[in-house]
N, C-alpha and C positions, 0 to 999 in steps of 0.2 A: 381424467387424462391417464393414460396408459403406461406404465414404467420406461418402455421404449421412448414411447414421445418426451418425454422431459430427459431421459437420458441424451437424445439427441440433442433438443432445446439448450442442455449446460454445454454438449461439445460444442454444439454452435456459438453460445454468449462468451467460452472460453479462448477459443480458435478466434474470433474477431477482435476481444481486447486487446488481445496478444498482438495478435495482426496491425493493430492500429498506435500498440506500444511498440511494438518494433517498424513502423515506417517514419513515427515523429523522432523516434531516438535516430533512425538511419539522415532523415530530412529528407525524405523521399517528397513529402508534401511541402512546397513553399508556406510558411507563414507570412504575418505580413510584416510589413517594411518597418514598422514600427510599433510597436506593443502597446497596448492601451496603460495608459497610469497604475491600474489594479494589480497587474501583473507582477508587480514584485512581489506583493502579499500574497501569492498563491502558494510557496513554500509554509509558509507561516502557515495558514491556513488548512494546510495539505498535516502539517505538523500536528496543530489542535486536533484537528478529524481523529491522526494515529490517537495521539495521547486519551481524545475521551473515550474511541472504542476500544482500549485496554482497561481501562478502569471499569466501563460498563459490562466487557466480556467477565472478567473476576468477578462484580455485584453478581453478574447473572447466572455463574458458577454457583456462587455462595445462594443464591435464594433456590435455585436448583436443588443442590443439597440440602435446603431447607425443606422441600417437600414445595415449596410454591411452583409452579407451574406458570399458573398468570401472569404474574411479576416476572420469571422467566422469558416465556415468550415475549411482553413486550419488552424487557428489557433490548432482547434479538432484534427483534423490527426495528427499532434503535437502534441499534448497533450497525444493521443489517444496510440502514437508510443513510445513515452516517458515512460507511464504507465505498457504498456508491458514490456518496457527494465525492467523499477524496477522492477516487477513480476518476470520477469527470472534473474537476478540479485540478487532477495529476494532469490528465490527458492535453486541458487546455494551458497549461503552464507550458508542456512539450510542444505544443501549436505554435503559441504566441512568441514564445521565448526560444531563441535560437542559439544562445550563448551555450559554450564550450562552458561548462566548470573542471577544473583542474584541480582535483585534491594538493594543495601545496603552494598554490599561485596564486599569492596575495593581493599582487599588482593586474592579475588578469592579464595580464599580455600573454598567454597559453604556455608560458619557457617559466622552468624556475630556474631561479639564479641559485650558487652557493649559499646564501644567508638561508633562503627559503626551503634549498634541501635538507640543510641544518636544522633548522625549526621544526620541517616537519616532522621530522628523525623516526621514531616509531608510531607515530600517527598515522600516517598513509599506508601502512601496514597492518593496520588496526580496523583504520576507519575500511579498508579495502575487503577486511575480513568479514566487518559486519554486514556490508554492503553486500559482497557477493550472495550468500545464502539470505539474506531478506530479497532478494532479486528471486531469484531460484527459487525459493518458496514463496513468493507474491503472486506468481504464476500458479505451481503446483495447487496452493489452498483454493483460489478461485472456485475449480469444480466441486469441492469439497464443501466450500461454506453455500454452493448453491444449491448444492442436494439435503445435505443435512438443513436448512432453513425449509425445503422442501416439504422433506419429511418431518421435519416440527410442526410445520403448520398445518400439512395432513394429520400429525397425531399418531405417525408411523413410530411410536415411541423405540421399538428395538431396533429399527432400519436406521433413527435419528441417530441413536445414543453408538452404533456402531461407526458410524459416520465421524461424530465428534470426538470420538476419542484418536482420530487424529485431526482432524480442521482444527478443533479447540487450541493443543497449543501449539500449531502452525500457525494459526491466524493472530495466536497475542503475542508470539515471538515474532511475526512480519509487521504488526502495528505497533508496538514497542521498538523494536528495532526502526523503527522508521522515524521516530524521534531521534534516537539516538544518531541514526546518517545525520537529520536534518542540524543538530544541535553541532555534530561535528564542521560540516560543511559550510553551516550561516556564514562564518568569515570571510569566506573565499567567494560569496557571490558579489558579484560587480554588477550592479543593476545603475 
């Protein structure tokens, strides 16, 4: 395959998630009237995905720097495979589930009252901090971890390694950080 045609192939797979995270975030799409039982567990779920593809990305640092190779790449396919699940796991969480979360809004009713803006006090501040650039960069790394995955498993080692030295830690600061939102926000879901 031609550099062009996979350069295409990631602006395409990139422009379409995006497309389809920004129509379930707008609710341009109806979901349906009632969410199937599973559905609460997809944050949870969405959570373990971040948390093991950070520890797997570092393993796969460290045996990198070891000289392994093998152990690297699969560690990647792992990681790589994992990343996806949470994608489509994010994606159907945004389908099924239509609820507002409201950093702050204990009761779910979408208003905080005084006690709850009290509470949240410099949380919401915090958590809004981390959120924004894990958003912003969840996006940005996409094309990045699909090219350098590319070039790894072509074995385009200089094209990889230029690659990764930004995806690498965009992608463990968007999957760490996305623990961190989830761990913030578990309180406030009203399922």
């Amino acid at each position: 395959m031609s550099d062009k045609f996979i350069i295409r192939f990631v602006a395409g797979v990139t422009v379409f998630v995006i497309a389809v995270v920004v129509v379930l975030n707008r609710h341009i799409i109806p979901g349906p009237a009632v969410a199937p039982s599973f559905t609460p567990y997809l944050p949870m779920l969405n959570a373990v995905l971040n948390g093991t593809c950070t520890i797997l990305l570092l393993v796969s640092l460290y045996y990198i720097k070891q000289g392994n190779v093998t152990i690297h790449k699969r560690l990647n396919i792992v990681t790589f495979c994992l990343s996806s699940l949470f994608l489509v796991s994010y994606i159907l969480f945004h389908y099924l589930m239509r609820n507002e979360i409201f950093y702050g809004d204990m009761n779910g009713d979408g208003q905080l009252s005084e006690a709850e803006k009290a509470s949240a006090g410099f949380l919401r501040p915090l958590y809004l901090a981390i959120l924004t650039p894990h958003i912003i960069l969840a996006a940005a790394v996409l094309p990045l971890i699909l090219l350098s995955f590319y070039r790894g498993l072509q074995m385009q080692v200089e094209k990889h390694r230029k690659l990764v030295r930004w995806a690498f830690p965009i992608w463990l600061y968007v999957t760490a950080s996305g623990v961190v939102v989830y761990l913030m926000i578990r309180p406030y879901y009203h399922f």
